[in-house]
TORGUSE-46534 format. One record per residue (C-alpha): x, y, z. Coordinates in steps of 0.5 Angstrom, whole numbers, plus 2048, in hexadecimal, padded with zeros to 3 digits. Each point is the difference from the previous one (the first is absolute). Layout:
N
XYZ;...
This chain:
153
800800800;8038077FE;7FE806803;8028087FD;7FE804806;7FF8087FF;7FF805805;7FB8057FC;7FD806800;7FB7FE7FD;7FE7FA7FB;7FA7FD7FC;7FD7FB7FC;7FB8017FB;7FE7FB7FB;7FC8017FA;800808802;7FC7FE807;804802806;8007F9804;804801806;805806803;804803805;803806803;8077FF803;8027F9801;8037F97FD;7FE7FE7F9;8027F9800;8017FC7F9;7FF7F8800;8027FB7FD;7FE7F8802;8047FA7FE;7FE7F8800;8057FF806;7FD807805;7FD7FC806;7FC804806;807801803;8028057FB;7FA804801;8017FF807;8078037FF;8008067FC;7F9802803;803801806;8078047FD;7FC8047FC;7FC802805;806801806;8058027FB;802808803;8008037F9;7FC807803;803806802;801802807;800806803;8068017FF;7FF7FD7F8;8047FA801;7FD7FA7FE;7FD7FC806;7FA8007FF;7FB7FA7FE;7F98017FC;7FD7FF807;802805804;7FC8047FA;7F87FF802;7FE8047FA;8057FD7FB;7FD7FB7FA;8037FA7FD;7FE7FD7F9;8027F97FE;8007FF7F8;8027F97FD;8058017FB;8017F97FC;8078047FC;804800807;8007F87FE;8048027FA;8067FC7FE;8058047FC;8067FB800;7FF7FE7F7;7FF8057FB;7FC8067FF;7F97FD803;7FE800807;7FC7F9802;7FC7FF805;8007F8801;801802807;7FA804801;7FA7FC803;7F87FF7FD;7FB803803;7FE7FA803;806800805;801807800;7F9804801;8007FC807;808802802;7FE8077FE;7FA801805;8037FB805;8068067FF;7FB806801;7FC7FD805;8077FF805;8038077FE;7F9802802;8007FD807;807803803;7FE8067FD;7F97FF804;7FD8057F9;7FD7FC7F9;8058017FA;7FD8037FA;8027FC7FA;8007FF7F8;7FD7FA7FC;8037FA800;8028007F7;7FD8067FF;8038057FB;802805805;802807800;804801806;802807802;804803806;805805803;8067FD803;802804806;8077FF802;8017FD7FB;8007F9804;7FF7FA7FC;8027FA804;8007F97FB;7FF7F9805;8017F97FE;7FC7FB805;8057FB7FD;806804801;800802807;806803803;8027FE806;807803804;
C-alpha cells in the first residue's frame, strides 16, 4: 500500500464537473492498494499518517499532528497510478495495482481506520471515478510511505 501524504491549504474533488468532497487545510492523501496489502498495512499507515508531526507549532517548526487541529480536514482519494512499475520501456504497468474487487473494501476499510484515530469522518472521492482533484500545497510537504518498505532504526 503506497500512500502520497499532502499538507494542503485547500483541496477538492470534482467528477463530472460536480464538487464530491472538499476540504480546507489538512491532508490530501493519495491511495494505491496491491493484492498483497493486508489489514496491517491499513492499520500502519493510519496510524503514521495520523500522528505524523507534519503541522506547525508556535514556533513554526513541524511538531504538530493533523490531531491537535479540530477544524483540520482529511481527503483519502484511490489512485491506482501509485502502483505503476516503470522499470522497462516508456509505458507504465499497473499489473500491481489490484481489481475493484479486492481493493474497494481495503479503500473503505483505510478510511474507516483513519476516520476512528482521528475521532471525524473523512471526505473521500470515488472509488474509479475520472477524478479531478484540486489542492493548494501548503509548505510544501508531501511525504511518500510505502506500507512495504517500512524504515526501522
Amino acid at each position: 500500500m503506497r500512500v502520497v501524504i499532502q499538507r494542503v491549504r485547500s483541496a477538492s474533488v470534482d467528477i463530472e464537473g460536480v464538487r464530491k468532497s472538499e476540504i480546507g487545510d489538512g491532508l490530501l492523501i493519495l491511495l494505491g492498494i496491491e493484492d498483497r496489502d493486508t489489514d496491517e498495512d491499513i492499520d500502519y499507515l493510519c496510524h503514521k499518517i495520523s500522528n505524523m508531526r507534519i503541522f506547525n507549532d508556535e514556533q513554526g517548526v513541524m511538531n504538530r499532528p493533523v490531531t491537535d487541529f479540530p477544524d483540520a480536514g482529511i481527503l483519502v482519494v484511490s489512485q491506482f497510478t501509485l502502483m505503476a512499475s516503470t522499470r522497462k520501456g516508456n509505458r507504465p504497468s499497473y499489473i500491481r495495482a489490484s481489481r475493484p474487487d479486492f481493493a474497494i473494501p481495503m479503500y473503505e476499510k483505510f478510511c474507516e481506520v483513519l476516520s476512528s484515530l482521528i475521532g471525524k469522518s473523512v471526505q473521500t472521492g470515488t472509488f474509479g471515478a475520472d477524478m479531478q482533484v484540486g489542492l493548494v500545497n501548503d509548505g510544501p510537504v508531501t511525504i511518500i510511505m510505502d506500507s512495504h518498505l517500512r524504515e526501522s532504526f
